[in-house]
N, C-alpha and C positions, 0 to 999 in steps of 0.2 A: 551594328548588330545589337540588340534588344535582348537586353542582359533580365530575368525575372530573379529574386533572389525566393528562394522556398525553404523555411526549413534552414538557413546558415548555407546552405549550398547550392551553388553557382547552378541554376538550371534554364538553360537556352528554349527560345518557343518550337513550336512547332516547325514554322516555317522556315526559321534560320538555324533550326540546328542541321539540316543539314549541309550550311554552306562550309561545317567546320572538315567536310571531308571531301578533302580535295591533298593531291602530293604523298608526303609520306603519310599522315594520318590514314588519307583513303588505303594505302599498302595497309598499315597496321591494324587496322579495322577489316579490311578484307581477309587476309591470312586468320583473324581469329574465327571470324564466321565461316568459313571454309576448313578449317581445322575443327572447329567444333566442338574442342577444349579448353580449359584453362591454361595461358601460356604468362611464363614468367619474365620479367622486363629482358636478363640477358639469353633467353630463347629466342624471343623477337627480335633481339639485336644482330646474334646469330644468323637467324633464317633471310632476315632483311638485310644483312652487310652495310647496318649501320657505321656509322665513324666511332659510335660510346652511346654505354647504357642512360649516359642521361636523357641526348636525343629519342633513345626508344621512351625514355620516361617523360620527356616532355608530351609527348604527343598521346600518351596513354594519359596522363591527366586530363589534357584536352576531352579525350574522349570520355572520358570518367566524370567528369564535370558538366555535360551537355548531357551525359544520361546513356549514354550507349553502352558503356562498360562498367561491371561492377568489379570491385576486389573481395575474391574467396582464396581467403590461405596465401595470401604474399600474389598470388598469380591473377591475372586478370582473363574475364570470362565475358560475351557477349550479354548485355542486358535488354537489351533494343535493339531487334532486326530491323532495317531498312533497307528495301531493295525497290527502287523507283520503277526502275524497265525490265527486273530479274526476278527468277525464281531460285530458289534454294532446293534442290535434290539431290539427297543425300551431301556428297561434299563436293559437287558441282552449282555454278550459279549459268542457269538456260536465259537469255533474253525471253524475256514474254511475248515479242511477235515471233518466236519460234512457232508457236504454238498457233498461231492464229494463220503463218504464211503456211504451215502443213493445211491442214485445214483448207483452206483457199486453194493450194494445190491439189487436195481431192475435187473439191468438187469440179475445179476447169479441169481433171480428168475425167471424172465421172460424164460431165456434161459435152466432153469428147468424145468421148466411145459408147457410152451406152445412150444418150439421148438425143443423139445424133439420129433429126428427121431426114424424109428420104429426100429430099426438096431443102436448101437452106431459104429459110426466110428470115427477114427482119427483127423479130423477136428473137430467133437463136443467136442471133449475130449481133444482137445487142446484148444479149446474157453471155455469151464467150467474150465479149470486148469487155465487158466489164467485170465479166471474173478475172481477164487476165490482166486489166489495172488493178485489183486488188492484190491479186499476187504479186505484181511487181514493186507495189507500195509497201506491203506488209516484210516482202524480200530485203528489200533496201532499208527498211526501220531495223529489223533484225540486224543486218550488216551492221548500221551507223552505231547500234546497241553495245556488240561484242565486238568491232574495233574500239570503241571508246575506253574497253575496260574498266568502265567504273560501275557504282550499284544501280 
């Protein structure tokens, strides 16, 4: 991992900071993004059913140190969203081919019922085949997204 030192403090690139969230870190970085406020080390040890506040405090420095989390008032607060395949709504995180397989699913309705010629030909029947590979590819990204539970 490609350590940049900025400023006295430990700051991770682009590209590898985010290989630091993976395990508990990704847990404790999740719950504060999804909370949406500032939480204090024995909150997160609490809500997480850590073993000890250090473990929560190891992995908040982690994250503290790569830039994602800042300290306000003893407690620590999101500094850096990262969400790769996610959205953030309200204190929900949607996979982003949600959005794309709704979509896909209108329109092979749409192109079902209402532009449905009185004769199928060739062209309809390649626009249905291949809106309904879309949808099935966009369906399955979504799945693989929010079974993985991560950002």
């Amino acid at each position: 991992m490609v350590v940049n030192y900025c400023g006295g403090v430990i700051r991770l690139t682009e590209e590898n900071s985010t290989d630091i969230l993976r395990g508990t870190t990704l847990d404790i970085y999740s719950l504060l993004l999804k909370t949406g406020k500032p939480l204090g080390i024995r909150e997160i040890q609490r809500i997480l059913d850590l073993s000890s506040p250090s473990v929560a405090q190891y992995h908040l420095s982690k994250l503290e140190d790569a830039g994602f989390l800042k300290r306000e008032g003893g407690n620590y607060a999101v500094n850096r969203v990262v969400l790769d395949n996610r959205v953030k709504i309200s204190c929900f995180l949607i996979p982003r081919y949600l959005f794309y397989s709704i979509f896909a699913v209108i329109i092979f309705l749409i192109g079902l019922f209402f532009l449905r010629p009185a004769i199928i030909n060739r062209a309809y029947f390649f626009f249905m085949a291949a809106t309904l590979m879309f949808v099935l590819i966009f369906c399955y990204e979504t799945a693989k997204v929010w079974l993985k539970g991560g950002l």
